[in-house]
C-alpha positions as semicolon CSV with decimal commas, in nm:
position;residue;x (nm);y (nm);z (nm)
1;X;10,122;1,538;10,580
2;X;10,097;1,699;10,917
3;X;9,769;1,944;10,921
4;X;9,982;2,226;11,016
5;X;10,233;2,178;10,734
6;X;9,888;2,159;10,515
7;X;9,782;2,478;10,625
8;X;10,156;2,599;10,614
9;X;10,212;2,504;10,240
10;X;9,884;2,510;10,080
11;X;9,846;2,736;9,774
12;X;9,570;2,797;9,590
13;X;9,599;2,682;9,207
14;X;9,484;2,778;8,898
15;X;9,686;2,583;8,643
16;X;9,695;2,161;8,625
17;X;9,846;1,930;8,460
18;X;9,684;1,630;8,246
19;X;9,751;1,384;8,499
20;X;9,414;1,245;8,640
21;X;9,344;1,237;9,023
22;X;9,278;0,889;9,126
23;X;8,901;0,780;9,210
24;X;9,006;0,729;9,532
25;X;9,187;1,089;9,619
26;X;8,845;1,219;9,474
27;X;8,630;0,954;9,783
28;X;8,878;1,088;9,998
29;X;8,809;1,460;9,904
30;X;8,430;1,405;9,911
31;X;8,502;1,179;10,249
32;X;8,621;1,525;10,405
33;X;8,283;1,712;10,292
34;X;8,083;1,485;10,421
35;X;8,276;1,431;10,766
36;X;8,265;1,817;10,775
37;X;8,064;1,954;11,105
38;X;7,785;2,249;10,949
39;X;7,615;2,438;11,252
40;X;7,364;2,255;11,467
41;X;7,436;1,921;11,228
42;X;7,224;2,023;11,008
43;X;7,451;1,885;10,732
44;X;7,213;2,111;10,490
45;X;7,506;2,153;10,191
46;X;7,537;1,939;9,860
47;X;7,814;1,905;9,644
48;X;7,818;1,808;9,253
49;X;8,103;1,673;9,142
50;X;8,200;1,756;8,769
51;X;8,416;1,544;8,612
52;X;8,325;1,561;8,249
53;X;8,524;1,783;8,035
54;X;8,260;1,884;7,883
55;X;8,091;2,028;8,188
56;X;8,381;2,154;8,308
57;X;8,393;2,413;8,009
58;X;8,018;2,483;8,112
59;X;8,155;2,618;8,444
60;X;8,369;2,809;8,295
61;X;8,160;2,928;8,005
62;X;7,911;3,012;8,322
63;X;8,166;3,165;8,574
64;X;8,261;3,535;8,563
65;X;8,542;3,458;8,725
66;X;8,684;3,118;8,708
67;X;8,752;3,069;8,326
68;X;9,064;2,855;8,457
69;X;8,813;2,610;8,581
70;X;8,807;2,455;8,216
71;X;9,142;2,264;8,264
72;X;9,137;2,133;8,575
73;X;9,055;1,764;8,664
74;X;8,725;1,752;8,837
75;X;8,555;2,009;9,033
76;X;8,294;2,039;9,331
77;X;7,986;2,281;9,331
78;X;7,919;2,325;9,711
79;X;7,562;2,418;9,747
80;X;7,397;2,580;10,069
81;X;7,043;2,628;10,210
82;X;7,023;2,979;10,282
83;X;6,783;2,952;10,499
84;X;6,997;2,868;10,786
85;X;7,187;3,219;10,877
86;X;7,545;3,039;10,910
87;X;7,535;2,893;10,617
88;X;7,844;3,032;10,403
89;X;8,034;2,987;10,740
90;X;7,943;2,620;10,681
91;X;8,058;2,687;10,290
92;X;8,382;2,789;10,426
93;X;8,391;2,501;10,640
94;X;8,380;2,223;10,413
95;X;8,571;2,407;10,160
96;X;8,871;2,414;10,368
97;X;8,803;2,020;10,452
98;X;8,851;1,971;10,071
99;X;9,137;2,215;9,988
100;X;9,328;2,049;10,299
101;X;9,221;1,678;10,232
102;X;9,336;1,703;9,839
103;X;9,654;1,906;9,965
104;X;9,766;1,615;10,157
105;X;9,790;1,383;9,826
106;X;9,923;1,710;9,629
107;X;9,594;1,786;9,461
108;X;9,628;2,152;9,424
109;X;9,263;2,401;9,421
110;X;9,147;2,746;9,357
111;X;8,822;2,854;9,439
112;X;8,539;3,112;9,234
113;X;8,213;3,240;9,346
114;X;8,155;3,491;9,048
115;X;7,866;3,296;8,810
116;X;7,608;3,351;8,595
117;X;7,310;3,222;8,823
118;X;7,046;3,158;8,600
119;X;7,281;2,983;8,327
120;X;7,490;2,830;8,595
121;X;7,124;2,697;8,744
122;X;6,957;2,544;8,438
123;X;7,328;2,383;8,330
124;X;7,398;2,214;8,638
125;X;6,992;2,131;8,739
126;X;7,037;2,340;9,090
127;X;6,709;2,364;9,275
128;X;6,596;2,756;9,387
129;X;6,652;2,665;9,734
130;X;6,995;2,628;9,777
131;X;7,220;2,872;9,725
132;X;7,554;2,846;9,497
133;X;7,828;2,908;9,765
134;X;8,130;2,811;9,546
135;X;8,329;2,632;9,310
136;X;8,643;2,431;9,382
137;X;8,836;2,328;9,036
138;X;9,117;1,997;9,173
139;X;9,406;1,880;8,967
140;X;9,767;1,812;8,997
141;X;9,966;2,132;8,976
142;X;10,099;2,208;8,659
143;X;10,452;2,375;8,823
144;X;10,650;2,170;9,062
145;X;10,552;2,370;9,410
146;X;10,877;2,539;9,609
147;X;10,917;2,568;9,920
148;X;10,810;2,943;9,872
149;X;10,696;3,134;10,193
150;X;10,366;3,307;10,206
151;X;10,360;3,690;10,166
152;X;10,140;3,722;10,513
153;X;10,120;3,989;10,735
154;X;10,264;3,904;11,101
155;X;10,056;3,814;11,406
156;X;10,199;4,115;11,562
157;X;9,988;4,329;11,289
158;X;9,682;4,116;11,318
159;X;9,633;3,994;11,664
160;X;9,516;4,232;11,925
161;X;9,497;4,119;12,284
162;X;9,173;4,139;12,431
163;X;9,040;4,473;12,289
164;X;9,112;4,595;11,931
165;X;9,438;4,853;11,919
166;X;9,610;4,607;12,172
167;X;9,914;4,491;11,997
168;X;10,069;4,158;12,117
């Protein structure tokens, strides 16, 4: 799939089907991370990957607000070091890498940041010195997608040209 049309078409789900995601959609998913540029290289973030049913109702037993997270197919804790003052941009970053990357094989994603730190810390072994930026649940969407537009606002509402109150 084109990027564009990626970034066109991508919708963020919360309901999957059974069907497993190949071992090698999940490489290419975790391919994207790592290829993913963070801010001076530091390449500071970590990723678990949960694919153990199991754990997967731990995140959502942990989250306060991605119960959903239970029936999905695998998911990715992306883990920062906050130490570096960019480093959610870099969350955001490599998020969108793996949303787009998953996208392109129709792997469908939503995303949570609401957890229950210390629980969510002591379940999943996360040292104190990164940071829990998010979690990304993957699966195979359980409705067959449409061709559905986006409710977005125009760029004539959200594009100003070259000072703020300039429309386009």
């Amino acid at each position: 799939m084109d990027a564009f049309e990626s970034v066109v078409t991508k919708l963020d789900i919360r309901e999957f089907s059974v069907n497993e995601v190949p071992s090698e959609i999940k490489s290419k998913v975790l391919e994207a991370a790592r290829l993913t540029g963070t801010g001076l290289n530091t390449q500071h973030w970590r990723f678990i990957l949960v694919e153990n049913k199991g754990n997967l109702k731990k995140l959502a037993e942990d989250s306060t607000s991605g119960k959903w997270v239970a029936n999905c197919n695998f998911a990715i804790i992306i883990l920062t070091n906050p130490k570096y003052h960019f480093h959610l941009i870099d969350a955001g970053r490599v998020l969108q890498s793996m949303q787009l990357a998953a996208w392109n094989y129709g792997v469908g994603s939503g995303i949570f940041t609401g957890i229950e730190e210390d629980k969510f810390r002591e379940d999943f072994g996360i040292p104190e010195e990164f940071y829990v930026s998010a979690i990304i649940g993957f699966g195979y969407p359980i409705k067959k997608l449409t061709g559905k537009r986006k409710d977005r606002l125009p760029l004539n509402v959200l594009v100003h040209n070259e000072k703020y109150g300039i429309s386009s």
